[in-house]
Steps between C-alpha positions, in 0.01 A plus 500: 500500500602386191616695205281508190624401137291658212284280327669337177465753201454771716777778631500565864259737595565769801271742746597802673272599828526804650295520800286814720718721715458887551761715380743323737407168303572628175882660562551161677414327204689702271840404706386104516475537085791701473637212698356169324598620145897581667494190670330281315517608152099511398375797265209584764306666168537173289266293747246350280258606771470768751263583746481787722279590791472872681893557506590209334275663180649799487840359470365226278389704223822733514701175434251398243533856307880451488592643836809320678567424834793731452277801403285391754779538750621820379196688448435402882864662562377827287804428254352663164356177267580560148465158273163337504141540613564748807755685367435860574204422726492651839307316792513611831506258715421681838147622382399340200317222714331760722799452792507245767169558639149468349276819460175570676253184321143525471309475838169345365497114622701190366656579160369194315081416607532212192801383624386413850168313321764300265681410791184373684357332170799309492515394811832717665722263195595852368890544652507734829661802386208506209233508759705770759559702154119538492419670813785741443345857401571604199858673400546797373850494383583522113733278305475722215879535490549128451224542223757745335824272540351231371330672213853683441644148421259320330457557121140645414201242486763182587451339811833433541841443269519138700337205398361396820446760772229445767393755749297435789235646647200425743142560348333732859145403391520105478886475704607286164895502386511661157795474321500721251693416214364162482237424257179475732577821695309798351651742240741780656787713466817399637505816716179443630569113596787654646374741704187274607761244635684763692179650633509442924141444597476764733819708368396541161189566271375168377550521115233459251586248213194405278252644739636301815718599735822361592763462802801432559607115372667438868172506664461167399831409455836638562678316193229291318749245395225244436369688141731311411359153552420322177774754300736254422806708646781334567682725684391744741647808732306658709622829688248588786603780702223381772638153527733443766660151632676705790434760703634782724372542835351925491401671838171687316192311550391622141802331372465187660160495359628527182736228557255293614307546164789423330498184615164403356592670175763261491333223581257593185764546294605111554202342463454698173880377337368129663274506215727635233743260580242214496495562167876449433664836485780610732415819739796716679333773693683748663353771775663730760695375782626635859696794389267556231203555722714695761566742183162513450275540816125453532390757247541377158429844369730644679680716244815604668593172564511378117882584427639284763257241457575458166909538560466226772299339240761441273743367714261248663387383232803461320607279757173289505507466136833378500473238826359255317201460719283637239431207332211432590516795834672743549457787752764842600622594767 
């Protein structure tokens, strides 16, 4: 995989993706950021482009406000922030999500009728976790919360301070990516976006953005690094918290499920940065390793878990960063 030189005339242009991943996902992220800018020396902020799905948006448009890795990391510690987009705001990190188990959803049939007759109009081309999302029932959680972080940290009636941020989301009538942000994806806040890529199918409420509702961005794809096909990025680093090129071995059947699924997001995941790098750029993607997912469990909401994934975070992937193997791979643990 050959590394890409910007087109003559033209500085080189860079992409940040943060990928789907529960609350688990997200302090594991901020450690592999906290990480890359250390080891590496990148501004994480200053990508040119950044895209963010469920998780991955959430920390996305905190970076994209202003918000460092380093505030990232010690807000998750509860160390008092007081420079910068979060300082003063409190979070709590054990409920604010609704805890590490979904709430009673609605009992009335598949969530998504429209979805299921998209799916069969199309002929089953629609990815598999967009058709299972539709016979889900509906969730009942609220990401309201979220709503209010991002809202705290965005200036009034701006999308965003950045100059390229892209959240997605999945469209629950039609099962269409959205990625809002982008110039064809319907007009919204960047709370709502947000919250509509966060939004579970099952877990929580499906949000309403321009009279449609919306679900979370991982139900068809856990990172979505193809929206960047035809960008002309030169440069891209993708941090997917559902990506994995090893594995433990867990005694819980529900976590060797989850491994299991990890191996087809993974396998996603590739094919997408095939066709990025087709076009020229250079990927490194980096996702959780042995130790990493032995910190973590099966339960990527599990909240009492999130301080030592994210402090085994930091040491993985300070080491991953720094192997060498991340150019174009690299994986911790």
């Amino acid at each position: 995989m050959a590394e890409s030189l910007p087109q003559a005339g033209r500085s080189k242009r860079t992409a940040l993706v943060l990928g789907g991943g529960g609350v688990l996902g997200a302090a594991w992220m901020v450690g592999a950021l906290c990480a890359l800018e250390e080891v590496r020396g990148v501004d994480v902020g200053d990508m040119d482009v950044i895209v963010g799905t469920s998780a991955g948006s959430v920390i996305g448009a905190l970076l994209a406000a202003g918000v460092t890795p380093q505030q990232l990391r010690a807000h998750q510690d509860g160390e008092p922030i007081t420079e910068g987009p979060l300082a003063g705001y409190s979070w709590d990190y054990e409920s604010a999500t609704g805890g590490p188990r979904p709430s009673m959803p609605r009992l009335r049939g598949p969530g998504s009728l429209k979805l299921l007759g998209a799916s069969l109009r199309q002929g089953f081309r629609l990815p598999p976790t967009a058709v299972l999302s539709a016979f889900l029932p509906v969730g009942t959680g609220s990401l309201d919360r979220v709503g209010h972080l991002i809202d705290a940290i965005t200036p009034m009636d701006e999308w965003s301070p950045h100059r390229d941020l892209r959240i997605v989301a999945m469209d629950y009538d039609e099962g269409r990516r959205t990625v809002f942000g982008d110039s064809q994806a319907p007009p919204a806040s960047l709370s709502q976006a947000v919250m509509a890529s966060c939004a579970i199918p099952g877990w929580f409420e499906p949000v309403i953005i321009d009279g449609r509702p919306y679900v979370d961005g991982g139900a068809w794809s856990a990172t979505s690094v193809d929206v960047l096909v035809d960008d002309a990025v030169d440069e891209v680093f993708v941090v997917a918290p559902m990506v994995s090129f090893s594995t433990d071995d867990p005694d819980g059947l529900f976590t060797r499920l989850e491994r299991q699924w990890r191996r087809r997001v993974t396998q996603r995941c590739l094919d997408e940065i095939d066709a990025v790098e087709s076009q020229g750029a250079q990927v490194h993607v980096l996702g959780p390793g042995e130790e990493d997912l032995a910190s973590m469990g099966g339960n990527i909401m599990e909240t009492s878990r999130r301080l030592q994934v994210l402090q085994t975070s930091l040491q993985t992937s300070r080491r991953a960063w720094d192997s060498g193997a991340s150019g174009p791979l690299a994986s911790t643990g």
